[in-house]
VMD Tcl script that draws the C-alpha trace (Angstrom):
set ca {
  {0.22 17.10 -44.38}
  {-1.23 19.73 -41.97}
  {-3.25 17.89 -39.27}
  {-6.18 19.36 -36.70}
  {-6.95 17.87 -33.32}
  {-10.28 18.91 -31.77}
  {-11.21 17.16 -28.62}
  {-14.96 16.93 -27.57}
  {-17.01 14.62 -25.48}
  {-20.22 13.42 -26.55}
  {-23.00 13.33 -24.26}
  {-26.61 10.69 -24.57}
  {-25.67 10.20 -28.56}
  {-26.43 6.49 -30.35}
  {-22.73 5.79 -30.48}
  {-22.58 3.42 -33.66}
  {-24.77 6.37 -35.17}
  {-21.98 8.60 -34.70}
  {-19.50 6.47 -35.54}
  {-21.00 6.05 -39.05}
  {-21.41 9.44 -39.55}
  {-17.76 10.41 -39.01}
  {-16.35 7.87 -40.86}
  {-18.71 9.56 -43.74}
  {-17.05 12.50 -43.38}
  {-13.73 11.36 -43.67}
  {-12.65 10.51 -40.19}
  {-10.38 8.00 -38.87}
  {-11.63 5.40 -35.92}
  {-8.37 5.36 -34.09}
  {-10.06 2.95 -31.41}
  {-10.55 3.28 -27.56}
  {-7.50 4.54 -25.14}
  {-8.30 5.32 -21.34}
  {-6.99 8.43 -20.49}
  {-5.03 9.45 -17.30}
  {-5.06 13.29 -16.38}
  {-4.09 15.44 -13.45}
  {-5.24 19.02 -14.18}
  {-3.37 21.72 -12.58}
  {-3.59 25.24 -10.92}
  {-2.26 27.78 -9.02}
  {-2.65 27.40 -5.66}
  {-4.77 30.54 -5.33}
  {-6.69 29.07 -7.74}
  {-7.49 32.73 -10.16}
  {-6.22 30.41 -13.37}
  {-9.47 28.54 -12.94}
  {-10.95 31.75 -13.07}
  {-9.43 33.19 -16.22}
  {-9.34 29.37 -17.81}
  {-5.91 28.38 -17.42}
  {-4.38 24.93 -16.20}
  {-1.60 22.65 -16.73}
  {-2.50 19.31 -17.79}
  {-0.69 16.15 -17.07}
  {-1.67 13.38 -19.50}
  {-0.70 9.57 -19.84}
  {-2.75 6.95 -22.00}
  {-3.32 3.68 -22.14}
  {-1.64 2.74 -25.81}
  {0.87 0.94 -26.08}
  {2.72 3.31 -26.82}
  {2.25 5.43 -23.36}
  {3.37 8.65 -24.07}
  {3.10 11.51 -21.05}
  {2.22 15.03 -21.82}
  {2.36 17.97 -19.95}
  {0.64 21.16 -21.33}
  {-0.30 24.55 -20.40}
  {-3.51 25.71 -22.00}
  {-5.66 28.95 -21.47}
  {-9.13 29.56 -23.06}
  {-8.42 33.14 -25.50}
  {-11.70 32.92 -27.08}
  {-15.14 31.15 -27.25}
  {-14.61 28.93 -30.09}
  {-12.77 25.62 -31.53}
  {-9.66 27.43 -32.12}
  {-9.77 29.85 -28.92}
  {-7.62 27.66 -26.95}
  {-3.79 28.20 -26.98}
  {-2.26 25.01 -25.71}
  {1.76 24.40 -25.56}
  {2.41 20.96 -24.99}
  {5.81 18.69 -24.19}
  {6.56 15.07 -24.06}
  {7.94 13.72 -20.33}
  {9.30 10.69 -19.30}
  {7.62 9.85 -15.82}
  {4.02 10.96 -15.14}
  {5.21 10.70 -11.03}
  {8.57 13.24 -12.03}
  {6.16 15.66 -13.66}
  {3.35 15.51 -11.11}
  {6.37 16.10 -8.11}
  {7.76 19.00 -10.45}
  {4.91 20.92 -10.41}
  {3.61 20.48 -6.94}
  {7.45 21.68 -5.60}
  {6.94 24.49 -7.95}
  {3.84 25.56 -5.98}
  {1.39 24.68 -8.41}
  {-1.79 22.61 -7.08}
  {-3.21 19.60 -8.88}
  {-6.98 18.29 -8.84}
}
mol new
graphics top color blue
foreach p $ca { graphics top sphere $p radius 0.5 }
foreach p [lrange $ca 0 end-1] q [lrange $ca 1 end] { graphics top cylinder $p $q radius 0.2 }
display resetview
């Protein structure tokens, strides 16, 4: 089964409104997880100009998985982001990896 993340924010919307309307089209409520994120750049900072970063990612499921991943913005559009993305053990070992690599988080 191929599968198709798209991440968005919602901004001044009647949540239970959209809610309802997703689950009309076939969506799946997966429920509420607070997000931790460090976002990442080079310590000239020119990847915030061309739309790159690393991201550093840990939730708050149970099942706390951390995630690093490099993405860059290729196009204007829902698929015009290239993202590569690995599982880490220790949010702490990942954020001391990249800052001793000279990378420069925010």
């Amino acid at each position: 089964m191929n599968t198709r993340e798209i991440e968005c924010r919602f901004l001044e919307i009647n949540k239970e409104e959209l809610i309802k309307k997703l689950k009309s089209l076939g969506a799946h409520d997966m429920g509420e997880v607070l997000l931790e994120e460090l976002i990442v750049y080079d310590t000239e900072l020119k990847w915030r100009e061309q739309q790159r970063f690393v991201r550093l990612r840990r939730s708050s499921a149970k099942e706390s998985i951390v995630k690093m991943s490099y993405k860059q913005q290729e196009a204007l559009s829902a698929d015009g982001m290239y993202e590569l993305e690995l599982e880490v053990d220790s949010f702490e070992k990942a954020e001391e990896f990249l800052k001793k690599i000279g990378l420069r988080p925010y």
